[in-house]
MISETI-817644 format. One line per field, with one value per residue (C-alpha): residue in one letter; residue number from 1; x, y, z. Coordinates in steps of 0.02 Angstrom, whole numbers, plus 32768, in hexadecimal, padded with zeros to 4 digits. Layout:
residues N
residu	(a/...);
num	(NUM/...);
px	(X/...);
py	(Y/...);
pz	(Z/...);
This chain:
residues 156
residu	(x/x/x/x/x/x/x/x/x/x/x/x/x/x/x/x/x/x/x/x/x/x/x/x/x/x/x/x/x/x/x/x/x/x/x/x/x/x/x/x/x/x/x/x/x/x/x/x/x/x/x/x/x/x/x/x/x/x/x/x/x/x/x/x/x/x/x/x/x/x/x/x/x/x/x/x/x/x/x/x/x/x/x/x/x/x/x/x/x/x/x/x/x/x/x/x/x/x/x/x/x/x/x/x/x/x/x/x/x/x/x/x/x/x/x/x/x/x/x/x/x/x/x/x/x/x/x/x/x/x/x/x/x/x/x/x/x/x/x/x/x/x/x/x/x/x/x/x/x/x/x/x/x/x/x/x);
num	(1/2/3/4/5/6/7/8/9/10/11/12/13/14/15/16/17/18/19/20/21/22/23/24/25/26/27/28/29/30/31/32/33/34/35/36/37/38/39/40/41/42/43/44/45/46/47/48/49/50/51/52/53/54/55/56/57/58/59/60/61/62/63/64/65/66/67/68/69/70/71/72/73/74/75/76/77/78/79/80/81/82/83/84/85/86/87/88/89/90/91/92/93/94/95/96/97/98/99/100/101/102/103/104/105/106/107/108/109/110/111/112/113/114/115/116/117/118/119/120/121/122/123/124/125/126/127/128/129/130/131/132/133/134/135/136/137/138/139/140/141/142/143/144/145/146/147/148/149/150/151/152/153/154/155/156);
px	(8042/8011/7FD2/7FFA/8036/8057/80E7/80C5/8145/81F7/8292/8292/81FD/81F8/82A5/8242/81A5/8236/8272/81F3/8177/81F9/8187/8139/811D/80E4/80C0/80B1/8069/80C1/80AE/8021/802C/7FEB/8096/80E1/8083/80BE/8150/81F9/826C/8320/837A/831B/832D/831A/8285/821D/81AA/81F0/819E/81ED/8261/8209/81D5/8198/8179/80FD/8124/80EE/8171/813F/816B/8122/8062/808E/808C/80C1/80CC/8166/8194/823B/825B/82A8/8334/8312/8324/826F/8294/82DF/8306/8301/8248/81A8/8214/8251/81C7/8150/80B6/8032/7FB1/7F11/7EF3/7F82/7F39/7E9E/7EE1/7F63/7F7F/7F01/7E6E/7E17/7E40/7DB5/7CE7/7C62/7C0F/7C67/7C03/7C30/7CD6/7CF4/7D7D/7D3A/7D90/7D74/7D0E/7DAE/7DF7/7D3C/7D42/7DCE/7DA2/7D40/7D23/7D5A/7CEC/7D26/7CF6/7DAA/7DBC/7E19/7E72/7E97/7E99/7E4D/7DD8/7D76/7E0B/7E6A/7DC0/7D99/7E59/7E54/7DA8/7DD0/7E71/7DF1/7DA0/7E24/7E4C/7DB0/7D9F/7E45/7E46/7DA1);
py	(7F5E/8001/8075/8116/813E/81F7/8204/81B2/8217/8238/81E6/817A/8150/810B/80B4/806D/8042/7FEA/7F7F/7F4B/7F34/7EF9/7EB2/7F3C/7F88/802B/803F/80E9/810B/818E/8249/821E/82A6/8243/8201/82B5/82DE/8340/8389/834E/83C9/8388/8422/83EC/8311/82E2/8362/8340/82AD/8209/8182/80C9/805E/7FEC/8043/7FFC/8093/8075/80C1/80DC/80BA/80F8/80A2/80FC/80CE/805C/8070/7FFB/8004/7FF0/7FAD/7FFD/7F9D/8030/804C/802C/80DB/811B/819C/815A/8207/818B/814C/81B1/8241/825E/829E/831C/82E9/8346/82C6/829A/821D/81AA/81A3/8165/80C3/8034/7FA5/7FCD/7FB5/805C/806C/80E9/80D7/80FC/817A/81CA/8178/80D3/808E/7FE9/7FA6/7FD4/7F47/7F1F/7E83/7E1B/7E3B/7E1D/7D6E/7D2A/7D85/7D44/7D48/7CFB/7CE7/7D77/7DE5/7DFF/7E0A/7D5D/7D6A/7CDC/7C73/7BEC/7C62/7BBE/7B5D/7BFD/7C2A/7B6F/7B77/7C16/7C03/7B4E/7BB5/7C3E/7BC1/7B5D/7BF6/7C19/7B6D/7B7D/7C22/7BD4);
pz	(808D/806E/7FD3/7FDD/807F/80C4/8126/81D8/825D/826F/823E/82DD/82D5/820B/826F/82F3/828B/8214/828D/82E5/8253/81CE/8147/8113/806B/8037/7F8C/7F2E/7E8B/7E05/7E39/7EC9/7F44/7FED/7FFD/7FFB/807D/8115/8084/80A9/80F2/8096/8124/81BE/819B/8257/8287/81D3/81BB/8175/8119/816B/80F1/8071/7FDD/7F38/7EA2/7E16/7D79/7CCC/7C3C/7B90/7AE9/7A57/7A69/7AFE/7BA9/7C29/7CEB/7D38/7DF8/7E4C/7EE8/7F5D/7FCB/8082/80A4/80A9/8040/7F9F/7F21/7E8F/7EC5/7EF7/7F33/7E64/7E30/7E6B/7EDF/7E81/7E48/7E9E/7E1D/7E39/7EE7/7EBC/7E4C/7E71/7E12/7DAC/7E44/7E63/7F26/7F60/7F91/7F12/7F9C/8029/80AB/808C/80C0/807B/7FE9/7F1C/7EBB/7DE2/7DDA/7DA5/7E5C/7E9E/7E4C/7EB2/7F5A/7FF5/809E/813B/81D1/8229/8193/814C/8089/8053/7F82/7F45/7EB0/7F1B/7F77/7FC2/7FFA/803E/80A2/80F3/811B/817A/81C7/8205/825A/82A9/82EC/8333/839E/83D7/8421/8468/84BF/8516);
């Protein structure tokens, strides 16, 4: 799963990438312009850059004083003209959030994952270092270490 994706190569290759890879998920957020990035060239379809199929679109619906975010599950085209591609990629902003979790570092130096504190409560951390969310975060951890550790012992 991916937020925000620019456009990774050709038509074949969002094909290839597609098949090969077929769970994946990129999701785009309103009028964020990473995702419109190289431009798409409607004339020139086989020589531009193509995102690969799965796309999920979030959205904000107002109702008088309320706003509410809306997910559009996508064709399997890549390039969906009722998703992302509606609107114009011009916001940096819409970049920068996703479900509500801010997704970039307090300092450019650093390079690790900025969460809110209610994400932070249900996160941990297996023993190779990757970030475990869960509900359970103890059971989910134990579960996966005690797997890590079954194939170190069996690769040796």
């Amino acid at each position: 799963m991916t937020f925000g994706q620019p456009r990774i190569g050709n038509a074949v290759f969002a094909s290839y990438f597609s098949q090969n890879v077929p769970n994946t998920i990129r999701v785009t957020h309103e009028h964020d312009m990473v995702p419109h990035l190289p431009p798409y060239y409607t004339y020139f379809p086989q020589k531009t850059y193509h995102h690969f199929a799965r796309e999920v679109w979030l959205y904000n619906i107002g109702l008088g004083s309320l706003v509410y975010t809306v997910e559009k599950i996508c064709d399997n085209s890549g390039e969906d003209p009722s998703c992302s591609r509606s609107v114009s990629g011009n916001s940096i902003s819409d970049h920068l959030t996703y479900f509500g979790i801010d997704l970039m570092a307090e300092t450019w130096g650093s390079c690790r994952i900025v969460m809110n504190s209610h994400v932070a409560n249900y996160s941990a951390t297996d023993l190779r270092g990757n970030l475990v969310l869960s509900r359970t975060p103890t059971s989910s951890t134990l579960r996966l270490n005690a797997q890590t550790e079954g194939q170190r012992s069996s690769v040796l």
